[in-house]
N, C-alpha and C positions, 0 to 999 in steps of 0.2 A: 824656724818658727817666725812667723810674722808678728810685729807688734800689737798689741790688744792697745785698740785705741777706743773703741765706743764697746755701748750695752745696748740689748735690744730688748723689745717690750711685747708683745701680744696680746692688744688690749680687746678683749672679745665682749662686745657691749647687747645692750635689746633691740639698738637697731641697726647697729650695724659694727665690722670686723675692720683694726688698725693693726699695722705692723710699721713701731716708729723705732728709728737708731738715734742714742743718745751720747754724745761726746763727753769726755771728763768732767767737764762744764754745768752739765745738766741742760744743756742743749738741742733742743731737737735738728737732727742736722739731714733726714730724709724719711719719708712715711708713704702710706698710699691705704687709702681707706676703701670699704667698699658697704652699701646696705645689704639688709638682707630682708625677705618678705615675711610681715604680719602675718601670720593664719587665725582667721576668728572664726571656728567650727560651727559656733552659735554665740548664744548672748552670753556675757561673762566668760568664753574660754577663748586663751591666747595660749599660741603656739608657734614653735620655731623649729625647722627644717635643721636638723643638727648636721644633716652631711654637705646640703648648702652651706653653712655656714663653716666647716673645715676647708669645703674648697675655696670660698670667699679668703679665709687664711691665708692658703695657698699659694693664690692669686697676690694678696698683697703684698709677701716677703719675699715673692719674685717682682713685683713692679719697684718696691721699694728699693732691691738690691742693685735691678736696671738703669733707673733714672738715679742712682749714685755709685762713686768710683769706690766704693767700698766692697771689700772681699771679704767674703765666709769667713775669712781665719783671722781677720781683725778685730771682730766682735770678743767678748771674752768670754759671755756668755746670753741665757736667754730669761727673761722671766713672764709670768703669764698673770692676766689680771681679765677679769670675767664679772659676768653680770649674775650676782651671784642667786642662791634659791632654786634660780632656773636648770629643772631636771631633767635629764636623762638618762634611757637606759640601754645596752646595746648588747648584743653577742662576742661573747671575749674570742670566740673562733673563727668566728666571719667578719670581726670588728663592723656590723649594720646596726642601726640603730634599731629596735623594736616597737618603738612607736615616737610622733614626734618629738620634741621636748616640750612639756610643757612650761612655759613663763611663769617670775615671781608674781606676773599683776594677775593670777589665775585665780578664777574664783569657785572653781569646779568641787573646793575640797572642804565647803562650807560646810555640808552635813556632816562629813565626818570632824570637822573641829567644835561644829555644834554640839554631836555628841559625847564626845569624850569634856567637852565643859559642862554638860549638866552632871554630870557623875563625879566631877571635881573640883571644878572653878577652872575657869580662864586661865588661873596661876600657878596650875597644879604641876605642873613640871617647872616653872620658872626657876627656883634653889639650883638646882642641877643643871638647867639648858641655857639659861638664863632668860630665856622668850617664854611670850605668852602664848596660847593655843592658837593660829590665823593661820591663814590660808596660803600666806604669805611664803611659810618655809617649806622645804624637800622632805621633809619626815611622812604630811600628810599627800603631797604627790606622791609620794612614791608608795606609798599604802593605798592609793588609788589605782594606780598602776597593776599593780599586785592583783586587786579585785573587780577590774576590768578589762583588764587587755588579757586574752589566753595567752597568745606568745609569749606574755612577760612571767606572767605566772609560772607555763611550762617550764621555761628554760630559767628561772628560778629557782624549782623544785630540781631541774639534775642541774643547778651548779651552772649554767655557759651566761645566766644573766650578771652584768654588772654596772653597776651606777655612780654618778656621779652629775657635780654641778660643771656644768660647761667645761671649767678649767679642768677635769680630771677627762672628759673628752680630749678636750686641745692638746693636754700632756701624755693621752693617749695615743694620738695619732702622731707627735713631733718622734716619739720614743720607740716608735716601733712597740709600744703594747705595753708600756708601765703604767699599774694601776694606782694614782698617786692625787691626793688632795693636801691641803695644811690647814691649821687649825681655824683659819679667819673663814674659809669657808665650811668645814666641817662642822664651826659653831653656828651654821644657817640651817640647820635640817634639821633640828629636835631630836639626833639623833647621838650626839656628844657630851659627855658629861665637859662640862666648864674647868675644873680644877684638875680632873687627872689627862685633861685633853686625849682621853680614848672613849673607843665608841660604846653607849652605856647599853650593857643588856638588857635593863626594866624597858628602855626608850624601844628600840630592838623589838623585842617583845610585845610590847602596845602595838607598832607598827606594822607589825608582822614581815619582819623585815631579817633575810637571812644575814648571818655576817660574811655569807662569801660573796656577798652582793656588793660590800663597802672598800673603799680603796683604804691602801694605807696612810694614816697620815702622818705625813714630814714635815720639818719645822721651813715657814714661810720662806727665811730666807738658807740655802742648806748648802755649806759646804763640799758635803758629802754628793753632791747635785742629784736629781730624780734618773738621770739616763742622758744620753746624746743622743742630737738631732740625729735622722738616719740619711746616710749617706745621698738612697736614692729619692729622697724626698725634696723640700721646696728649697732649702742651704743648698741641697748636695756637697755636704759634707756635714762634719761633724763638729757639735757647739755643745756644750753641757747645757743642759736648762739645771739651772740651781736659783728658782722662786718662782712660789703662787701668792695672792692674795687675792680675798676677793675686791670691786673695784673698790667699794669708798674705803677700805684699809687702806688701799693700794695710795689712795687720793691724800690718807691722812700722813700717809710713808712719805709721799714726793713735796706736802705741804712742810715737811722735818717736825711734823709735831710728833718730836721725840722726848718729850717732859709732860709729868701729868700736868691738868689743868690746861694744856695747849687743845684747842679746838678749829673745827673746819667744816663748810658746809659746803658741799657739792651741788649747783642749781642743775642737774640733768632732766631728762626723761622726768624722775622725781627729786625727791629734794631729800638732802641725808649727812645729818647734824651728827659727828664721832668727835668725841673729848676722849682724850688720853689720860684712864684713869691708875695706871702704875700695874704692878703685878699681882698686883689683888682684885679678884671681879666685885663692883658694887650692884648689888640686886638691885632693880630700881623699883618704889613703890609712887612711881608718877608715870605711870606706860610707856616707857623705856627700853630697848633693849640692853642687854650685857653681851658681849661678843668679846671675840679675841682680834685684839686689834694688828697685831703680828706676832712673830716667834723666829730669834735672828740663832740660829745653830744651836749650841747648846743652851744658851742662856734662857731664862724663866723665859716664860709667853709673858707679852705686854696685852692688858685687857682697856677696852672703849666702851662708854654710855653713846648710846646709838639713840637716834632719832628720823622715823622713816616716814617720808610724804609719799604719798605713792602717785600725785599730778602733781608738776611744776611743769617743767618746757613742754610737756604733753598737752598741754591745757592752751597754751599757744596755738597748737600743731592744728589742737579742734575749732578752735577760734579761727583759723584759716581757710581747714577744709572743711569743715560743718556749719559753722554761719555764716563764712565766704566774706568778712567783714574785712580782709585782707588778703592779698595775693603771697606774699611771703612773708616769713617770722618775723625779721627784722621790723617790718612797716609798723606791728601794733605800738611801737617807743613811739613813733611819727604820731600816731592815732591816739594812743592815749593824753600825749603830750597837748591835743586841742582842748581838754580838759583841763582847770584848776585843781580840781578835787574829783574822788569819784561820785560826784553828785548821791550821795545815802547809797548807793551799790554794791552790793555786795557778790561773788561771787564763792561759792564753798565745792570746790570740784570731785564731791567724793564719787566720783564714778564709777568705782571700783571700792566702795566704804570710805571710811576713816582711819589711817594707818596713826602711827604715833600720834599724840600720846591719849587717845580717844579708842583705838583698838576698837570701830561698832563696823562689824559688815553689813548693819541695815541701813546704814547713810546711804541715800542717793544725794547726788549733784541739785546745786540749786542756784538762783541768780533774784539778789532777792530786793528790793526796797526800791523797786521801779518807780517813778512819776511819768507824767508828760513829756518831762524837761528830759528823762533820759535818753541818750542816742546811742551811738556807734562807740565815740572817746570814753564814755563814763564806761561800757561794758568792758572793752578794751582795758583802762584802767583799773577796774577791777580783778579783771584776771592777772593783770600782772600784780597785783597789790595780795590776791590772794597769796602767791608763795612766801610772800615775806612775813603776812598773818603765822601760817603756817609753823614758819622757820621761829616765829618768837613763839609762839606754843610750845616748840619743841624745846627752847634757849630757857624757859624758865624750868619747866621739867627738870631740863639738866640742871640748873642750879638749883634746884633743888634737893636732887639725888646725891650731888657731891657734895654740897657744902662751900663749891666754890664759884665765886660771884664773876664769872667770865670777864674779862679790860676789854677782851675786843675779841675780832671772827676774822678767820680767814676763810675765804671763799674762792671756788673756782668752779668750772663750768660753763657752759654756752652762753647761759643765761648770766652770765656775770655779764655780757658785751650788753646788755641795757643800765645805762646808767640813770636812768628814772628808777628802774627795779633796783638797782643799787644803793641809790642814795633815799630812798623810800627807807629802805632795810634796815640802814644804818638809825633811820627818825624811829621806827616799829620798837627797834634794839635798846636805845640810848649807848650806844657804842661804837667804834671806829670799825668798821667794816674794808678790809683790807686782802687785794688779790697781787698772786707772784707775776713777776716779768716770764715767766715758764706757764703758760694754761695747759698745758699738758700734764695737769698732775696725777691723774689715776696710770697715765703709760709712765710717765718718768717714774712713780715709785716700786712697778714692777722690776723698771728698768733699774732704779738704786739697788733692789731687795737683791738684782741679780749680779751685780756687779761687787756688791759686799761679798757676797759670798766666794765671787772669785778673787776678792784681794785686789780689784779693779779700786775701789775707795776704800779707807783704811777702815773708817769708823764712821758712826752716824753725826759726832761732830763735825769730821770733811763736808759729810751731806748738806747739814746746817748751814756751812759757809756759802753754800752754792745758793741756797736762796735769797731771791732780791725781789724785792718790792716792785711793782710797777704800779697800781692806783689805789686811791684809799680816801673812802666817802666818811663823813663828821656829820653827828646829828646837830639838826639845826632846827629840829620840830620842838614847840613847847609842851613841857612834859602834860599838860592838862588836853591837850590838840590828842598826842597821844594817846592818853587812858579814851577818850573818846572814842576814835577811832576803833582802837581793840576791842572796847565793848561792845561794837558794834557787829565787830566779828565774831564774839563769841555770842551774843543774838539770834545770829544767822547758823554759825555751827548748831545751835540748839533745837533750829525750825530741821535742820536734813536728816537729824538722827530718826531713827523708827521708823524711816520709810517704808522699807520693806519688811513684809511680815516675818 
């Protein structure tokens, strides 16, 4: 038997598929990424190519295992960490997908969350799911599914349909056909009761959703592992997978916020604030989500106050390619930085609504408090100033729902490498804004969740020690500069709401 020297990760994102090896360390020591294509059917629907996106897998943990001198049998084991919401459904006999997957930014499942709100409230499942009714989770996709695609329907009714968020594909295809999800995703479908972490029938029921459609769910990190990689696939050979989460647990797993009251904000695609609130789910009555933040083998599930932006680094992306005011992401720090201030600017991206803690799918996108004097750097400016707006929308929410007054943030993500958006964040906050020497925290905490399991690290205090600081921004704004500023944004949040009818 070969020494078990690293853990490996399967970090399956919205835009694109990682496979990274991590050494005792918490080190990334070889990886290979790859995109995968948008589908926008029409206005408001996104989509993703689910068998693209297994062969892009594929691809990676063979390029990954090539350009390093590391062997199948070193690994200890595997874990999987996914973009979570994001649904599909596929034929358990032919393993083909039945229709694309549809994406968490989908906005296709609006009527049906419209009406099951007027017949209840927005909140009406929230006690039990912990979510509010949007568009956002797998409950209302896949009741869409159901009632528009014949395939899915068909082979629902005899049994061969089955579903899952990305990770219960990904653990589909490594396993040779184990139907398997865990709790941090399961708690994204409206489909979960929160405290007995099984699947609820009343939800079931509403959704019209058979239970031979649902994987089973296993604890995030599982001794017991989901299945082994299959011989003739992308290892060629055999690695237990023993953990899922989905990504921002995964993010909150590799940040070691293993203690309530410890928090972290992810600046990706969107922006996505989880506090560690112990083993008791807190309902939140400041638009919140309650989720399962992991579940390590036997021991109780650990539950997170969530808070979901649905534009951050996307907002960039459109700054680049739709108003062309930059050639690449990086350049808008350069471009905003010609700017003092953002000249009265405001930007409110709800392009897709208002996800936490506002929950309105009639917000559209707005750019608002234009003069003469505005140009390129103020707009610029403001888009990156928007996620940090955001991000403290979401930071007071939480402190409010807990009771506890956050010391500081950990943050990680693409968007942490601006340090004008950083040290903006830290002035928004009045707190120490702080990221690890590892940016890889959504693949590293797959990779922890799976190396715990195999007895690779003893415990989560090991994990602890593995984290080190690398940079860390101090507010320096005066608190009256501040209130200012905010007001200004929630002004502007006020003018997007009710857009659409």
């Amino acid at each position: 038997m070969a020494e078990k020297k690293y853990a490996g990760a399967i970090d399956q994102g919205t835009t694109s598929s990682r496979f990274i090896i991590f050494n005792h360390s918490g080190e990334p020591i070889a990886s290979h990424q790859l995109e995968h294509k948008q589908i926008y059917p029409q206005a408001g629907y996104v989509e993703h190519d689910a068998v693209e996106i297994w062969e892009n897998v594929i691809e990676c943990i063979k390029q990954t295992l090539s350009k390093s001198s590391i062997k199948p049998e070193e690994i200890c084991s595997i874990g999987v960490t996914n973009q979570r919401e994001t649904t599909v459904v596929w034929d358990k006999n032919t393993g083909k997908p039945l229709y694309n997957a549809i994406v968490w930014q989908d906005l296709r499942t609006a009527s049906i969350c419209n009406k099951l709100t007027k017949s209840g409230g927005m909140r009406r499942f929230q006690k039990s799911t912990g979510l509010p009714l949007a568009t956002y989770f797998s409950g209302p996709k896949l009741k869409w599914l159901l009632d528009n695609v014949p395939a899915v329907k068909k082979s629902a009714l005899d049994g061969s349909a089955i579903f899952g968020n990305m990770d219960s594909w990904i653990i589909w295809n490594l396993t040779g056909g184990r139907h398997i999800t865990d709790p941090t995703n399961a708690s994204r479908t409206m489909l979960m009761d929160l405290k007995t972490l099984q699947w609820d029938k009343k939800m079931m029921k509403i959704f019209g959703v058979p239970g031979s459609m649902l994987p089973e769910i296993r604890p995030s990190s599982d001794p017991a592992s989901y299945g082994m990689t299959k011989k003739d696939g992308p290892f060629e050979g055999e690695i237990p997978v023993m953990a899922d989460l989905g990504d921002q647990q995964a993010a909150l797993f590799g940040q070691a916020c293993f203690s309530p009251g410890e928090a972290k904000n992810t600046y990706g695609t969107g922006c996505f604030l989880l506090m560690n609130t112990g083993t008791k789910p807190v309902i939140s009555r400041n638009g919140l989500l309650t989720t399962v933040a992991y579940k390590i083998g036997a021991a109780p599930a650990v539950y997170a106050l969530e808070g979901s932006v649905a534009i951050a680094g996307s907002l960039v992306q459109w700054v680049r390619d739709k108003l062309r005011l930059i050639k690449t992401a990086p350049e808008i720090n350069e471009l905003a930085a010609q700017s003092e201030d953002n000249g009265g600017v405001y930007f409110v991206p709800a392009f897709s609504g208002l996800f936490a803690p506002y929950w309105r799918s009639d917000a559209r996108g707005l750019i608002i408090g234009m003069t003469h004097f505005t140009g390129a750097p103020q707009i610029a400016r403001a888009a990156l100033e928007a996620t940090a707006y955001q991000a403290r929308d979401l930071f007071e929410a939480m402190s409010k729902d807990s009771g506890i007054k956050l010391s500081g943030l950990k943050v990680d993500g693409g968007m942490t490498a601006s340090a004008l958006l950083m040290q903006f964040q830290a002035d928004m906050l009045g707190v120490n804004v702080i990221n690890p020497k590892v940016a890889e925290t959504t693949a590293l905490g797959a990779a922890y969740a799976a190396g715990l399991a195999a007895g690779f690290w003893k415990s989560t205090d090991e994990l602890k020690q593995n984290w080190t600081l690398s940079n860390e921004w101090k507010p320096s704004m005066a608190a009256e500069k501040r209130a200012k500023y905010f007001s200004g944004w929630k002004k502007a949040v006020t003018r997007s709401i009710g857009w659409e009818e």
